[in-house]
N, C-alpha and C positions, 0 to 999 in steps of 0.2 A: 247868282251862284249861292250856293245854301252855307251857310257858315255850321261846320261841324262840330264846333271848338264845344268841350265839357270838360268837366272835371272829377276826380276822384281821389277821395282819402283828404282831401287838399290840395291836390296834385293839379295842375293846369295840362288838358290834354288835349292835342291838334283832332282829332275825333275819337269815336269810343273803343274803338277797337285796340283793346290790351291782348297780346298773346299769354294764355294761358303757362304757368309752373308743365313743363312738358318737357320731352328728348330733344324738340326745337328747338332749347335755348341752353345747349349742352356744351356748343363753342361758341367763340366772338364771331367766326366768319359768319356761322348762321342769327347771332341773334344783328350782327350788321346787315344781314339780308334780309330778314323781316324789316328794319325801320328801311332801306330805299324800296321795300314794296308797301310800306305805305303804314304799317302799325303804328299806334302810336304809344306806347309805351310794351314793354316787356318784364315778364314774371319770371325770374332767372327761375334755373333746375332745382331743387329743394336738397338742402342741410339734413339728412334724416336723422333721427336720435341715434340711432344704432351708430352712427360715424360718431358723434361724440363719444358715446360707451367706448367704442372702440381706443379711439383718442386717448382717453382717460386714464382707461385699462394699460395700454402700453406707457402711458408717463409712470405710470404707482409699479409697474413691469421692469421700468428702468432702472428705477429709486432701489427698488429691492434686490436686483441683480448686484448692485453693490455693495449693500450693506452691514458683511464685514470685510470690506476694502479698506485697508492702512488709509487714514486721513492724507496721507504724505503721496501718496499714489495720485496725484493730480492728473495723470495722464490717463487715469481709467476712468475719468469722470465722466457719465454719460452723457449722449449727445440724444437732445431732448424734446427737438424737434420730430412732428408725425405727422405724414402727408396728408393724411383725411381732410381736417376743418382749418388747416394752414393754407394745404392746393385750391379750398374752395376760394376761401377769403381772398387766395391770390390771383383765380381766375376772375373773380367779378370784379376785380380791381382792374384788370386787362379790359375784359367788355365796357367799364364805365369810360375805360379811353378812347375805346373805338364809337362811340354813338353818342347822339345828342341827345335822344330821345329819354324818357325818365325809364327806371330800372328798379323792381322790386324784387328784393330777394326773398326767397322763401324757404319754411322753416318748420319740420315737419317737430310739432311736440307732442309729448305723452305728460312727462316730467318734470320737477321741476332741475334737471342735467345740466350745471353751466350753460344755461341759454342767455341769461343776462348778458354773461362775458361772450359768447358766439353774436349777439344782436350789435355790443359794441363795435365788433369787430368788423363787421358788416355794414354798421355806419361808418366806419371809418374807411373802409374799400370803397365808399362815393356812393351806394344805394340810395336813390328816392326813399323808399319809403319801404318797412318790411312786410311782410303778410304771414300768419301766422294758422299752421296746418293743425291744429288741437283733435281729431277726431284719433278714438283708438275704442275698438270694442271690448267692453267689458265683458270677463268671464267667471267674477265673482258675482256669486248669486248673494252675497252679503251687504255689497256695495250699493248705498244707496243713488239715485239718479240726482239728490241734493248732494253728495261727497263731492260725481264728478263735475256739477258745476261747477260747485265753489273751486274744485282745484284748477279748472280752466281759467277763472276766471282771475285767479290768485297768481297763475304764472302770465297771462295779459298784466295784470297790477305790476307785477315784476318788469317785465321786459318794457311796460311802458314808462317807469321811471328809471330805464339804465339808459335809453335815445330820447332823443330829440325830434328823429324823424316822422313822419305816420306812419301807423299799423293797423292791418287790414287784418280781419279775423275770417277764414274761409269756415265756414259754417256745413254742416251735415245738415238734413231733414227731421232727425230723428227723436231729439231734443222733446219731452213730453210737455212742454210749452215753450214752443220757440220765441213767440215776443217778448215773455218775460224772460229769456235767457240772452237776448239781442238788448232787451234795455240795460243787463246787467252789465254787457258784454261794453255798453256804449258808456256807461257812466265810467267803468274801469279805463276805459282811456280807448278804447275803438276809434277808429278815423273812419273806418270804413268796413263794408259786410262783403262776402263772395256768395253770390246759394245759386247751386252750392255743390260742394265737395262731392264728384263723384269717386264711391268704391271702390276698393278693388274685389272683384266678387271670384272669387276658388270655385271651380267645375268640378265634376268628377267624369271619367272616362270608364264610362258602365262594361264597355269591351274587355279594357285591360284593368278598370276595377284600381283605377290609380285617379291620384288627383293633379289637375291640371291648373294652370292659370293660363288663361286664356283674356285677352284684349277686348274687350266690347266696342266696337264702334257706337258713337252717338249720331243723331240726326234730329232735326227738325224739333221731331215728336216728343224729345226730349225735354223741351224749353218749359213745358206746363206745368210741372210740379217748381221749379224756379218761379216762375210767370204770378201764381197765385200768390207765394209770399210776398212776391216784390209789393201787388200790387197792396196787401195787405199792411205792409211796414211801411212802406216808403212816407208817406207823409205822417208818421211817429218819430221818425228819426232826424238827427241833427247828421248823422254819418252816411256817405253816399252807398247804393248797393251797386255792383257788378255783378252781371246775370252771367250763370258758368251752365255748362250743361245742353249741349249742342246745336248753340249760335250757329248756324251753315249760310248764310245769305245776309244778304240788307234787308227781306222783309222781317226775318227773324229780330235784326236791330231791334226797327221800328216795331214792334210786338211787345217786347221787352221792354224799350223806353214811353212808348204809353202806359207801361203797368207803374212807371217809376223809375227806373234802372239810369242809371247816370255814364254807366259804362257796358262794356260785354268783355267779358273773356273767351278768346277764342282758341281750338286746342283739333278738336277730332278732323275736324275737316279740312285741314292744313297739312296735318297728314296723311292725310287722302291727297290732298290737292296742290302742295307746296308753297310756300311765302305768297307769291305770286295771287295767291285767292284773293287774298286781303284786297287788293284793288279791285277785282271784280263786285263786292262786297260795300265798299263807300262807294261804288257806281252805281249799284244798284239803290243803296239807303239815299242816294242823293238823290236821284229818279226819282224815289216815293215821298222825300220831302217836298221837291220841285213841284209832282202831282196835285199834291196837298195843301200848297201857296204856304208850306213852313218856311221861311228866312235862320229858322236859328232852332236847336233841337230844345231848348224851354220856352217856346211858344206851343209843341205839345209833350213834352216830358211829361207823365203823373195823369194824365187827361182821363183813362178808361179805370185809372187807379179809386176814387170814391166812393163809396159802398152804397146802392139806393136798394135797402130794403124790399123796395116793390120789382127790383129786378131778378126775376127767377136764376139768371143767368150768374148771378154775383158772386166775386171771388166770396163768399162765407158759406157756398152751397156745397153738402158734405155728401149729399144722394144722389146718384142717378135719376130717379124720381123726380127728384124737386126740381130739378134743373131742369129735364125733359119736359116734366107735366105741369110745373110752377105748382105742386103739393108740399103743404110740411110735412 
């Protein structure tokens, strides 16, 4: 029998299969029924900055509401509590009692908004380890792409000296050089990389001439543009990656963990297909370990991941051309 066991961020994982920051992990019943179908850890629902503005906003809302209230009026003193980033803290506090399995909470930033004080908080509700959502598109055309490193990179600094736990950074593509933004990312205190972070991409409904948001479903075809960086990074890094971005099967696993990938996140086809996949999933990546005479998934982790120049086919090939016809 194939021993599945990996690990991620530092995390020790019974196989790779993490469920993705999704709707899925929105109650305890459901994220208790991902781990008895077999995942092995979970990406709680995401913290979005807006809920702390909001937060924020109503405590400085409170404060002023009384402000020439008679000192002596103790009875009008507001009550100071706000459901947003208290309900979250209190519900992952419930899921870390319902499951054994490890549990990441996730944390969508822009800002540098009380995220330190939300990160603590977060460790202290039992979280494994946090993951942190930094992408936000810029619409200053002033703003250089050095500004918004450093300020990503400045609030990882931050949040990685307020825990203790690991922090995983889910990464965009977009970055005008991503490895040097991943070395940066890693030296600031990273445990671990996601690639990566898909979109949310705004439609337009050319009939009624309105804008939409509409769902995209992922598949398969999705894994290649992940696929390349892993296989590009992965032996640069001291931090494990986790491949995001339409994992649908166990060949897909094994796809991903020959590029490098230490883990997968899994999200679109869970909702298509319900908890339940995830077994069909380590059924099948065991099948193709067993084919293969792998015993343990770092006997071929990293394997298709080393770069040989003479291979037309190489993750560093940026043409059609050169790939097809092996031409510079």
């Amino acid at each position: 029998m194939s021993d599945l066991r990996t690990s991620y961020m530092g995390i020790s994982l019974k196989n790779p299969i993490i469920v993705g920051s999704s709707p899925l992990s929105t109650r305890v019943d459901t994220v208790a029924a991902m781990e008895a179908a077999g995942a092995s850890a979970v990406v709680l629902k995401s913290l979005f900055e807006e809920q702390v503005r909001i937060d924020a906003d109503a405590f400085e809302q409170d404060l002023a509401r009384h402000n020439e209230t008679s000192a002596e009026a103790t009875s009008m003193f507001p009550h100071l509590e706000h459901a947003g980033t208290r309900t979250h803290v209190f519900w992952i506090s419930e899921a870390r009692k319902a499951v054994h399995i490890p549990l990441i909470a996730s944390i969508n930033c822009v800002t540098k908004v009380q995220w330190t004080e939300y990160a603590k908080a977060l460790e202290g509700a039992g979280v494994d380890g946090i993951e942190l959502n930094l992408y936000s598109p810029s619409r200053d055309l002033d703003t250089t792409a050095a500004e918004i490193e450093d300020r990503e990179v400045s609030i990882l600094d931050e949040v990685r000296q307020a825990v203790h736990i690991p922090i995983g950074v889910k990464l965009h593509p977009f970055y005008t050089n991503l490895p040097n933004v991943v070395k940066r990312f890693e030296e600031a205190g990273a445990d671990g990389f996601v690639m990566f972070n898909r979109m949310f991409q705004p439609d337009i409904d050319v009939d009624q001439e309105i804008k939409r948001a509409r769902y995209q479903e992922t598949d398969s075809r999705d894994t290649l543009l992940p696929l390349r960086w892993i296989a590009l990074l992965s032996h640069h890094l001291r931090a494990g990656i986790a491949a995001s971005t339409g994992i649908s099967n166990g060949r897909d696993m094994a796809k991903v963990m020959l590029a490098g990938a230490r883990a997968t996140q899994v999200v679109g086809v869970l909702l298509r297909e319900k908890p339940a996949h995830i077994g069909r999933m380590l059924a099948e990546f065991t099948a193709w370990m067993d084919l293969h005479g792998y015993k343990n998934i770092e006997e071929f982790r990293g394997k298709l991941s080393r770069v040989n120049p003479n291979d037309s086919w190489n993750f560093t090939a940026g043409q059609y051309v050169e790939g097809l016809l092996g031409l510079g």
